[in-house]
MARMI-574642 format. One record per residue (C-alpha): residue in three letters; y, z, x. Coordinates in nm, 3 decimals. Layout:
# MARMI-574642
   aa        v        w        u
  ALA        Y        Z        X
...
This chain:
# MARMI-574642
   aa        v        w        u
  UNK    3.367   -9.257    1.056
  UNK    3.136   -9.111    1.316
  UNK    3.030   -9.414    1.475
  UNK    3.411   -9.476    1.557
  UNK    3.480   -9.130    1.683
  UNK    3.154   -9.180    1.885
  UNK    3.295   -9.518    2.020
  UNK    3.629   -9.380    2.120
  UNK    3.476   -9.065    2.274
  UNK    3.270   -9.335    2.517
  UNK    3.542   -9.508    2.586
  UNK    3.738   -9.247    2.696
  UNK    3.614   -9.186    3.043
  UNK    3.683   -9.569    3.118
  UNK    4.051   -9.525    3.004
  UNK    4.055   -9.211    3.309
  UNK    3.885   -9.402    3.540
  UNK    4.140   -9.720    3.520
  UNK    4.428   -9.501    3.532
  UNK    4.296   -9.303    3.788
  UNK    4.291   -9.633    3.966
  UNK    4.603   -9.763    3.833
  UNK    4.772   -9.420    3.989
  UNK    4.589   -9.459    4.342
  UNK    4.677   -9.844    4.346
  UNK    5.057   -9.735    4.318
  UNK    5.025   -9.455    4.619
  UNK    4.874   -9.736    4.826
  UNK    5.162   -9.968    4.734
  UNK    5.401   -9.688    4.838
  UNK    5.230   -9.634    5.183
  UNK    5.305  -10.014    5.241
  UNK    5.652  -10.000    5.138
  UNK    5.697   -9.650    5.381
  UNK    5.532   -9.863    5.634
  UNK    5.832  -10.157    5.570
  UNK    6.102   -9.900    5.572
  UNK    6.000   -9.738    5.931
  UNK    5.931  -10.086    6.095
  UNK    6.170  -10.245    6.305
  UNK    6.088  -10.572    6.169
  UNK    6.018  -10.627    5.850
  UNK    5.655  -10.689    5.767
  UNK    5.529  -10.889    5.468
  UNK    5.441  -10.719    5.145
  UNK    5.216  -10.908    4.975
  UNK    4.908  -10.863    5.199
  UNK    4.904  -10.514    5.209
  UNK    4.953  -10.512    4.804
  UNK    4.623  -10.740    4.809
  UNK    4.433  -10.544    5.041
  UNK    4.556  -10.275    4.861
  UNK    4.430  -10.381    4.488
  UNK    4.093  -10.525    4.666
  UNK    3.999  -10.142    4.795
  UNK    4.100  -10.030    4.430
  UNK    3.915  -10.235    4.273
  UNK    3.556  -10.208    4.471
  UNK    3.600   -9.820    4.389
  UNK    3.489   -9.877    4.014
  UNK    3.139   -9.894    4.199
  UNK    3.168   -9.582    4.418
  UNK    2.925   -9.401    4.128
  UNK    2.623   -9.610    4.165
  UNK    2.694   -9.753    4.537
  UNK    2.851   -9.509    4.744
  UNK    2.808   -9.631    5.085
  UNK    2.878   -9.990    4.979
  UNK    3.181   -9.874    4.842
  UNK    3.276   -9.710    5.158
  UNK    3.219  -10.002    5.355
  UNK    3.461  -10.193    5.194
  UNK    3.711   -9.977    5.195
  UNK    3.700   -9.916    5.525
  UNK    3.685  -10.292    5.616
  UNK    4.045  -10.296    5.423
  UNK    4.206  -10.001    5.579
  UNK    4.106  -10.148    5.900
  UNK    4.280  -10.480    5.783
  UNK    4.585  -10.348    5.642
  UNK    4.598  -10.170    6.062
  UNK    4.579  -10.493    6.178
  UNK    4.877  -10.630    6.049
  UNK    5.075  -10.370    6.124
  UNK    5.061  -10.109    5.829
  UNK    5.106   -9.784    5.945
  UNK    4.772   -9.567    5.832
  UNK    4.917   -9.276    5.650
  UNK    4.721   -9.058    5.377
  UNK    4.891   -9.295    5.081
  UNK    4.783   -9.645    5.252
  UNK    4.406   -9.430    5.370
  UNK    4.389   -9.323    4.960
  UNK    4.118   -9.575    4.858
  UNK    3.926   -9.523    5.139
  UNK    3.979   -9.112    5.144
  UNK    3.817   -9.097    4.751
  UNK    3.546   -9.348    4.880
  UNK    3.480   -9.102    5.156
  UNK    3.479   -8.825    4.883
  UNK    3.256   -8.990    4.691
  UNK    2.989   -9.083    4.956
  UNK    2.975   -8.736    5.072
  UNK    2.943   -8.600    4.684
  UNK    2.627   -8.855    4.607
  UNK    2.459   -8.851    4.967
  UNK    2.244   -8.598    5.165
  UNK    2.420   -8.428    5.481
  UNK    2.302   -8.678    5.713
  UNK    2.420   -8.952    5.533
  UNK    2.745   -8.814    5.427
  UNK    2.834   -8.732    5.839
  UNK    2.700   -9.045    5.988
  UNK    2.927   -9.248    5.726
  UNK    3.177   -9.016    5.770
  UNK    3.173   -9.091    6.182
  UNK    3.170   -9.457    6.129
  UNK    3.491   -9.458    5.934
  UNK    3.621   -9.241    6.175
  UNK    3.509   -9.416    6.477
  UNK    3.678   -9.744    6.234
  UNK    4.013   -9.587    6.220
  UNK    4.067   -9.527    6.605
  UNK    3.926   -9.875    6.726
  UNK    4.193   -9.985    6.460
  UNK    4.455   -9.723    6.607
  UNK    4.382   -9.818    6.992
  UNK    4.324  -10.196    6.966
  UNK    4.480  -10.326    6.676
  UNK    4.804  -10.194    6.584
  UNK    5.165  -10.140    6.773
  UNK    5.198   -9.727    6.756
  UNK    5.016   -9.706    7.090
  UNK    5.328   -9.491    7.197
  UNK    5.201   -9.255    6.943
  UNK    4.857   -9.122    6.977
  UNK    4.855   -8.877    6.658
  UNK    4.974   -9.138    6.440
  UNK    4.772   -9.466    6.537
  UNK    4.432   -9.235    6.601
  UNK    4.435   -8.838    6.515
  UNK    4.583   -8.891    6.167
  UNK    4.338   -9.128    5.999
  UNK    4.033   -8.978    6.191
  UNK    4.074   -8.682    6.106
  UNK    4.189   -8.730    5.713
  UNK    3.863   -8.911    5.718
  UNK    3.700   -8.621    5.833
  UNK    3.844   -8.398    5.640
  UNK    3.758   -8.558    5.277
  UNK    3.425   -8.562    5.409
  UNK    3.438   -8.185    5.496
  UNK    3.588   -8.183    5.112
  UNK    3.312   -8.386    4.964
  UNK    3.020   -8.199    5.149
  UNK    3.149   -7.841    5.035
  UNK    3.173   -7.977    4.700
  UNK    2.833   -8.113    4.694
  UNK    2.666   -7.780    4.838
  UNK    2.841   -7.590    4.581
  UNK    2.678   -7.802    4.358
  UNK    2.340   -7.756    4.454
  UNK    2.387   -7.386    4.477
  UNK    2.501   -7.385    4.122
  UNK    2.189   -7.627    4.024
  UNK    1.941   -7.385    4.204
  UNK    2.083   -7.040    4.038
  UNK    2.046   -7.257    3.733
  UNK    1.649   -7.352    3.779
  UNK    1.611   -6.990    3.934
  UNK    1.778   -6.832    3.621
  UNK    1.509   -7.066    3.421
  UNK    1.212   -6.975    3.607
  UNK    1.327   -6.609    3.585
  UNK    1.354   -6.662    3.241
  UNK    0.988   -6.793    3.170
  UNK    0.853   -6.494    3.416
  UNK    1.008   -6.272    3.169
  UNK    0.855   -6.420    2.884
  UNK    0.546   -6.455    3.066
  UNK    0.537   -6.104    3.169
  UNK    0.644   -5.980    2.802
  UNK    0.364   -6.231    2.671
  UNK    0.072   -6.024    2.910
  UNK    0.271   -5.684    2.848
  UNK    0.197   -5.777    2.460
  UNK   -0.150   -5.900    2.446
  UNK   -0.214   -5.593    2.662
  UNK   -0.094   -5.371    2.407
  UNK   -0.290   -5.556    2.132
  UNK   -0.584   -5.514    2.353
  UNK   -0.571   -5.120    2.372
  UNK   -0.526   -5.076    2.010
  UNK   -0.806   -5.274    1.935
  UNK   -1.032   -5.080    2.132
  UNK   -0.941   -4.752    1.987
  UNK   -0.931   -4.887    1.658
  UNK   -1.300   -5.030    1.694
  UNK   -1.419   -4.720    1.958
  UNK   -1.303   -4.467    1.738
  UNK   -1.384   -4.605    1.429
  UNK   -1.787   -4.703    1.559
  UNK   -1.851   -4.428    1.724
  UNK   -1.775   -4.246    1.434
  UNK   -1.974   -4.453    1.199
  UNK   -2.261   -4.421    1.413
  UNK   -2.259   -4.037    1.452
  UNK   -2.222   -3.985    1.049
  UNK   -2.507   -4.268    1.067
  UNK   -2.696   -4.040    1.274
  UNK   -2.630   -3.728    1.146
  UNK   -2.707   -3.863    0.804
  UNK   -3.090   -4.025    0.913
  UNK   -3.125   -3.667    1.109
  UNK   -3.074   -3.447    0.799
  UNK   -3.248   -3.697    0.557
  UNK   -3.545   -3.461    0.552
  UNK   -3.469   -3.163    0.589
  UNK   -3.110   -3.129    0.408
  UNK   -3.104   -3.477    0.152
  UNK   -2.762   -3.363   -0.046
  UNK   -2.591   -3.292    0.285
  UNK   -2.701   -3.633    0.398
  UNK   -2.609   -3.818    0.098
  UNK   -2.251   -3.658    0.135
  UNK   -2.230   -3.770    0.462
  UNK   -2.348   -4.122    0.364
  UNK   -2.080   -4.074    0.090
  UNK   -1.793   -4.067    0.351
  UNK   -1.930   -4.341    0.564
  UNK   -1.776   -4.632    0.334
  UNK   -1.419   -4.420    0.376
  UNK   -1.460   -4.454    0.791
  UNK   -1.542   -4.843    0.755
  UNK   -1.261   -4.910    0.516
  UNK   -1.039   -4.720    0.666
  UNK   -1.198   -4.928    1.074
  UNK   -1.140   -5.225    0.855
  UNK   -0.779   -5.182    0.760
  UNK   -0.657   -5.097    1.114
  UNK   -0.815   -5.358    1.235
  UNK   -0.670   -5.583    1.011
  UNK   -0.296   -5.485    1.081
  UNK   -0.416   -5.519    1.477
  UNK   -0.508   -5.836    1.480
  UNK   -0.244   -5.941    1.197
  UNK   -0.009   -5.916    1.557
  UNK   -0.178   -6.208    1.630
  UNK   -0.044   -6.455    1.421
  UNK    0.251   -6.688    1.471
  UNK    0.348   -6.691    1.087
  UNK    0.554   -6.404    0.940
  UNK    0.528   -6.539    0.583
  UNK    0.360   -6.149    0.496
  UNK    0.507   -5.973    0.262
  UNK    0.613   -5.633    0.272
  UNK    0.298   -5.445    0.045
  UNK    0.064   -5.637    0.359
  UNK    0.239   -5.427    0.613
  UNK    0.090   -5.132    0.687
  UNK    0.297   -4.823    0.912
  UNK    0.168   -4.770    1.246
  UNK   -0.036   -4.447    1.272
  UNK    0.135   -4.135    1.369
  UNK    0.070   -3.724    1.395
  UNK    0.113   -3.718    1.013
  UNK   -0.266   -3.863    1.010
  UNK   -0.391   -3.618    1.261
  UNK   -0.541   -3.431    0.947
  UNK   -0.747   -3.713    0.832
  UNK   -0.850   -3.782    1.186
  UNK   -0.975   -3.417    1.145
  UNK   -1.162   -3.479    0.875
  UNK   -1.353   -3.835    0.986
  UNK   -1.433   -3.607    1.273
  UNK   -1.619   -3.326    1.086
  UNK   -1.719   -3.596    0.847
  UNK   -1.946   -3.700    1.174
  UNK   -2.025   -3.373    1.262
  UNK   -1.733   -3.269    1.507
  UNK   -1.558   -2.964    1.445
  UNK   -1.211   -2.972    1.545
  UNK   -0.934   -2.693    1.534
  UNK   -0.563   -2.802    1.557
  UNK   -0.321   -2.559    1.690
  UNK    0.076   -2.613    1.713
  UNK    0.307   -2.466    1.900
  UNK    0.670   -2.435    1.913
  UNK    0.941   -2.609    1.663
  UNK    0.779   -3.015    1.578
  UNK    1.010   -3.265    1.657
  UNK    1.058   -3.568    1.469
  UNK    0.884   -3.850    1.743
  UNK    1.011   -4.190    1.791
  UNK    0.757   -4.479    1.644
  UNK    0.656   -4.529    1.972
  UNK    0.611   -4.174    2.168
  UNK    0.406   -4.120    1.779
  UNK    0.166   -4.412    1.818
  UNK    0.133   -4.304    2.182
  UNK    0.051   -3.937    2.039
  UNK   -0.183   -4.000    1.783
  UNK   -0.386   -4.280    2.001
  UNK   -0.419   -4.031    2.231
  UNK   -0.599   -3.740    2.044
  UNK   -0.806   -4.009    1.851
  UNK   -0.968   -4.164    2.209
  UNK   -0.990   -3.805    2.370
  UNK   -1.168   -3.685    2.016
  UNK   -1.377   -4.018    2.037
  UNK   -1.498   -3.968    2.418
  UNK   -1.599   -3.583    2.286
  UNK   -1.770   -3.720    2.017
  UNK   -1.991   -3.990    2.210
  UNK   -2.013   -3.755    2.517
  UNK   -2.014   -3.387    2.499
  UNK   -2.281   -3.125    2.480
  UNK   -2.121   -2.923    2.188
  UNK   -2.022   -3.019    1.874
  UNK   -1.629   -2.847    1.862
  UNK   -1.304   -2.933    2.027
  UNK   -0.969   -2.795    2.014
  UNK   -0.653   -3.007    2.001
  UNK   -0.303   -2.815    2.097
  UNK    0.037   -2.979    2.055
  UNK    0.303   -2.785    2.223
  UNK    0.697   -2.859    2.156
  UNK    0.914   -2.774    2.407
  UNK    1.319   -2.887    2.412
  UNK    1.193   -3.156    2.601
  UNK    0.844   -3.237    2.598
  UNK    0.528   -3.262    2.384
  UNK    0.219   -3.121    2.552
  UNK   -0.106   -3.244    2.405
  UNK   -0.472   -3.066    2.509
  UNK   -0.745   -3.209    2.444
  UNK   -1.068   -2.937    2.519
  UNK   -1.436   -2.948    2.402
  UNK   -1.688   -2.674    2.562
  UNK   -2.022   -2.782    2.709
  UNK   -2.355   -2.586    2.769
  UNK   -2.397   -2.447    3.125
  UNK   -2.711   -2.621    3.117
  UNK   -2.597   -2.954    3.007
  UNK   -2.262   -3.099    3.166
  UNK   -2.109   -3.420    3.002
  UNK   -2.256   -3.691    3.215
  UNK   -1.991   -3.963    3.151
  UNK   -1.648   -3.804    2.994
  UNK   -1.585   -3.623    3.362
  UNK   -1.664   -3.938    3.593
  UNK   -1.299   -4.047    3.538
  UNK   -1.360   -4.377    3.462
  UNK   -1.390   -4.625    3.161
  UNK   -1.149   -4.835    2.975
  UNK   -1.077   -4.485    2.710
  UNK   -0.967   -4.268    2.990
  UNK   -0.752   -4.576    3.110
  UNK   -0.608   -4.695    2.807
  UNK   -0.515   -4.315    2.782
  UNK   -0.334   -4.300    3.085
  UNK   -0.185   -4.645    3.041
  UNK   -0.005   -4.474    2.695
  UNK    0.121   -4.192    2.857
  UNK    0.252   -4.366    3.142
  UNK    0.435   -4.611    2.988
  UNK    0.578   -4.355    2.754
  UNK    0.708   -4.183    3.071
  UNK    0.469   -3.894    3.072
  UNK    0.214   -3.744    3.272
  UNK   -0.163   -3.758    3.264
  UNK   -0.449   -3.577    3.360
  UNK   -0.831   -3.551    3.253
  UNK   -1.121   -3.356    3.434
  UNK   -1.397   -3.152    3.392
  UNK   -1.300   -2.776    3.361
  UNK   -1.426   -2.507    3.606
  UNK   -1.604   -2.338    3.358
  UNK   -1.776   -2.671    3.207
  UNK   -1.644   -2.891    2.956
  UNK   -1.380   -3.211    2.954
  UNK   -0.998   -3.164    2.921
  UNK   -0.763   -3.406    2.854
  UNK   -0.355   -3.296    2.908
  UNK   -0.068   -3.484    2.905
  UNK    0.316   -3.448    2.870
  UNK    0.567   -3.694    2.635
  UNK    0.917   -3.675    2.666
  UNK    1.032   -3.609    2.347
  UNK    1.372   -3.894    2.322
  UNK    1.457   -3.772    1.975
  UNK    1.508   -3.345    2.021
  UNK    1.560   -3.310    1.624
  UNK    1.386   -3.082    1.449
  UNK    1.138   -3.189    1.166
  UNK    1.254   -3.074    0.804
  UNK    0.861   -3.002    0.701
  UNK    0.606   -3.069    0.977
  UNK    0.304   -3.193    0.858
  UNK    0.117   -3.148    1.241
  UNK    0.111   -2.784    1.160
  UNK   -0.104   -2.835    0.849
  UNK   -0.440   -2.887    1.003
  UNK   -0.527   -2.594    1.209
């Protein structure tokens, strides 16, 4: 059944083609008969007919040989002049679509220099070789410029082509620079939450570490609670990192109990804690009415305060910070402040540079905020920034204003 459907859908285009041919055989047949009706005397039929079919025929080539093609027609227009056929558009039809054709399949120069020959074909024919020399538009202007002017048709054709080929392959490679871009936007973002996840979640595990060895004398039951908590920061370094790098893979065969919900300002009280766990008090104030946060602008949030409370926990002098989220209608504020000995400025959190700082700024930026860290005047590090809050509804029961 398919194969036959498949045979008659091939065969289709052939059936066009010969009655395209068929149809422009029977125009040329009329502009010999118009030719025999204008004449004076009578000229024979039969030629012209044969030229006629000849020129038809050669034009189931003009796909594959163009110029060929064009050759031959020409040769019979100039023939059926000759005897005394008067070159109108319907005796010039094989020859116009071989024009066509020819300027369709060939590159400018190609198209115009064929196209000049055929003209150049039709007026030796006009001047030397048939009787209308008492009428110079119809032995030369006529067929010249119908020549012409399928090869004017052709060549606008074939640009238009070409234009529509090369906003196709532009559209393409526009397309694969957008995927390209997405891919580096992606592995970008990967990138950044891998580093807090493994900064934060270190640094932290090295100051209980420390803390821990440093009270081992002096305090053991302190230290052994500190040691206690140090399997909680792992575990918890562990399963972040896990759902990080889980981004990763092609396959999406997970099921639902592997997924775990990005981090938000709901955990900004167990941040709190894994901070004073490694010795870094911090106090949490909030301000104004929470908002409910988009995913995103939450992520962006939380990462925030947990690389600002890393750098004060790797860098600064003093052991405290203070975190303050203000709502507004419009915006969340977060400050980020830790105070530092007159005597002993942070060497590294106020230099402005590293990948934290960055990755900061890259989060707030691309959340369409602002950004801004610096030592203070009266010593210390501050890190501000403003979110625009997208989603203005009120939270039923904050949870940000728990930890304080």
């Amino acid at each position: 059944m398919s194969t036959s459907w498949q045979r008659r859908a091939a065969a289709r285009p052939q059936a066009v083609e010969a009655t395209a041919l068929v149809l422009l055989f029977a125009c040329t047949v009329s502009g010999v008969v118009v030719t025999r009706a204008v004449m004076s005397e009578p000229l024979p039929v039969w030629p012209g007919v044969a030229l006629s079919a000849v020129a038809c025929v050669v034009l189931r080539r003009r796909h594959s040989r163009p110029l060929p093609v064009l050759a031959a027609t020409t040769l019979c227009t100039m023939a059926q002049g000759a005897l005394g056929y008067l070159l109108t558009p319907l005796l010039m039809g094989p020859l116009l679509v071989a024009q066509y054709s020819t300027s369709v399949r060939t590159p400018r120069r190609t198209t115009w220099n064929s196209a000049l020959t055929a003209a150049t074909g039709m007026v030796v024919t006009g001047l030397f070789l048939t009787s209308f020399h008492n009428s110079l538009i119809l032995a030369i202007v006529n067929p010249a410029a119908w020549v012409l002017l399928s090869a004017a048709f052709g060549s606008y054709i074939r640009v238009r082509r070409e234009y529509a080929a090369a906003r196709a392959e532009h559209a393409d490679r526009q397309r694969e620079e957008e995927a390209r871009h997405r891919v580096i936007q992606e592995r970008m973002r990967i990138a950044r939450e891998l580093h807090d996840v493994v900064a934060h979640h270190l640094t932290l595990a090295n100051a209980q570490a420390g803390t821990a060895a440093h009270l081992a004398r002096t305090d053991p039951d302190q230290a052994f609670e500190i040691m206690d908590k140090l399997p909680q920061t792992t575990a918890a370094a562990l399963r972040e990192l896990k759902a990080t790098v889980g981004l990763l893979r092609e396959d999406t065969d997970t099921s639902d109990d592997e997924v775990t919900p990005a981090p938000g300002l709901r955990q900004v009280p167990a941040l709190v804690d894994a901070c004073s766990a490694a010795g870094l008090e911090v106090t949490v104030t909030v301000e104004g009415q929470p908002r409910r946060l988009t995913p995103g602008l939450d992520l962006t949030a939380y990462r925030i305060i947990q690389e600002a409370l890393t750098n004060v926990t790797k860098h600064a002098a003093t052991r405290t910070a203070q975190v303050r989220l203000a709502y507004t209608p419009h915006y969340l504020t977060l400050t980020i402040t830790n105070e530092t000995a007159p005597d002993r400025p942070a060497p590294d959190a106020g230099s402005g540079h590293g990948f934290g700082l960055l990755g900061m700024r890259e989060r707030a930026l691309s959340a369409g905020g602002t950004f801004n860290a610096g030592r203070r005047p009266r010593g210390g590090f501050e890190v501000a920034c403003s979110l625009p809050l997208n989603s203005p509804d009120p939270l039923d029961s904050p949870d940000e204003s728990a930890a304080t």
